[in-house]
N, C-alpha and C positions, 0 to 999 in steps of 0.2 A: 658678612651678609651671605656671602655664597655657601660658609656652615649650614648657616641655619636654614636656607634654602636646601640644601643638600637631605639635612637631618627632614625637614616636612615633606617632601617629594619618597624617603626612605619610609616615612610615617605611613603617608595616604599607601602606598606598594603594596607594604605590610598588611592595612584596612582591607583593600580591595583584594586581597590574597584569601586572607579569612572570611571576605563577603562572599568570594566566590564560590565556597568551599560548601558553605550553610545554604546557598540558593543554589541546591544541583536542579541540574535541567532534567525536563521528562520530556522523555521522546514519544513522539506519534507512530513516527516510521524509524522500525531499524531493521537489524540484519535478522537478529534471533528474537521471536516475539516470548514474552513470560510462557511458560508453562506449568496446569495443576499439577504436583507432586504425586509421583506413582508408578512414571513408566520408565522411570531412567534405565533399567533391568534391558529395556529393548535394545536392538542393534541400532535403526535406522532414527533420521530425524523425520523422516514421514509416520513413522510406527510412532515417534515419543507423544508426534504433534496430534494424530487419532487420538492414542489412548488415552493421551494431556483432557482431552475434548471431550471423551466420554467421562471420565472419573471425574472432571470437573460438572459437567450435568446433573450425574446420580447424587454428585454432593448436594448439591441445590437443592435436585426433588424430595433428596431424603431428609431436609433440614431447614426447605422453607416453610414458614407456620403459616399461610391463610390465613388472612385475619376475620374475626368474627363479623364484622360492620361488613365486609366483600360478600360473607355466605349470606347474611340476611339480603343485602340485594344484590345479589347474584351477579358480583361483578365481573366478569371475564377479560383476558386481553396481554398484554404483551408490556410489561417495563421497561425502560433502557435505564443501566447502571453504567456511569464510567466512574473506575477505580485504579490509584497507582499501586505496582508491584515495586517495590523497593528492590535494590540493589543486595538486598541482604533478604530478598522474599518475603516481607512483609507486605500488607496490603495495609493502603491508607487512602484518605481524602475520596471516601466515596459518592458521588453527586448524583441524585435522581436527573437524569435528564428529560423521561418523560414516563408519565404517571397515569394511573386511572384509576385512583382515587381509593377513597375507601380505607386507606391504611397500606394498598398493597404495592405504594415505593418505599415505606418506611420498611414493613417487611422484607423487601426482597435488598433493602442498603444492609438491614440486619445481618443476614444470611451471605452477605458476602463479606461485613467485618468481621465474620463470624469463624473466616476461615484465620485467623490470626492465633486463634487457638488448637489450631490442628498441629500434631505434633510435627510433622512433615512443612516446610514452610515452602513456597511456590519457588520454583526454578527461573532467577532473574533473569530478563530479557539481555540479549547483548548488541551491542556495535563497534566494532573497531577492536574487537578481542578482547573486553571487558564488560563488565557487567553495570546494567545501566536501570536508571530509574523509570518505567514505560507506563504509559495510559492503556488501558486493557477495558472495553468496551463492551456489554453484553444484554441482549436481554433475555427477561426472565416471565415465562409464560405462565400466568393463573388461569387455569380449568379448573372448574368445579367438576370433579367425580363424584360417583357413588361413594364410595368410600369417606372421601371428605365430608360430604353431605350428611352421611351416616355417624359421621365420628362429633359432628357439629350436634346432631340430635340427638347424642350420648349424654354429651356434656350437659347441654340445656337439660335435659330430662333431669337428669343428678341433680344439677340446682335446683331444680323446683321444686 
């Protein structure tokens, strides 16, 4: 009896070792938060975390689409995305957590899976001198410009 007690108590060990391994944690708060890919080249960790912030923006601006349904009524406003950086700098599991409407949380979750194809993959966040799975929270500004407003009246024009 005490076998086979021995052998099911070494069973579940074994379960709970590989369960643990498949449900890594995401952290809220750690030591080193994710960084956009770009500024490793810098000295400091103040200079990587700016220039992280900037080339992470220009990405956005340069590569979120405005969706057509936002231009026709002129939606303006502010999105929040929370997205996890993997441990291997991937981005996954991205979740609109607030919206306004129109298409432009589906565009801007776009725009940020979006970076998974970027050759450069995001610099994982760390804690305890390893690299960890982090929640990375942001939001994402729709203004309607000139330009966009311009490039909207292109298109329609051409279809018609």
């Amino acid at each position: 009896m005490k076998e086979l007690s021995l052998i099911a108590l070494m069973f579940f060990g074994f379960y709970f070792q590989i369960l643990a391994q498949e449900t890594q944690e995401i952290f809220i708060i750690m030591e080193q938060m994710p960084r956009f890919p770009g500024c490793e080249e810098l000295q400091t960790l103040r200079e990587k975390n700016k220039c992280s912030e900037r080339k992470f923006k220009e990405y956005i601006n340069e590569n979120l689409e405005y969706p057509e349904e936002a231009i026709k009524n002129k939606t303006e406003g502010k999105v929040v995305v929370r997205f996890v950086v993997t441990d291997k700098g991937f981005i996954k599991d991205a979740k609109i957590l607030r919206d306004i409407g129109d298409g432009c949380g589906e565009a801007a979750k776009k725009v940020i899976l979006s970076m998974n194809n970027m050759e450069q993959k995001w610099i994982p966040g760390s804690q305890g001198g390893r690299k960890i799975n982090a929640y990375y929270t942001i939001p994402v500004s729709f203004k309607l410009t000139r330009k966009i407003i311009k490039k909207y009246k292109e298109n329609r024009a051409k279809s018609h």
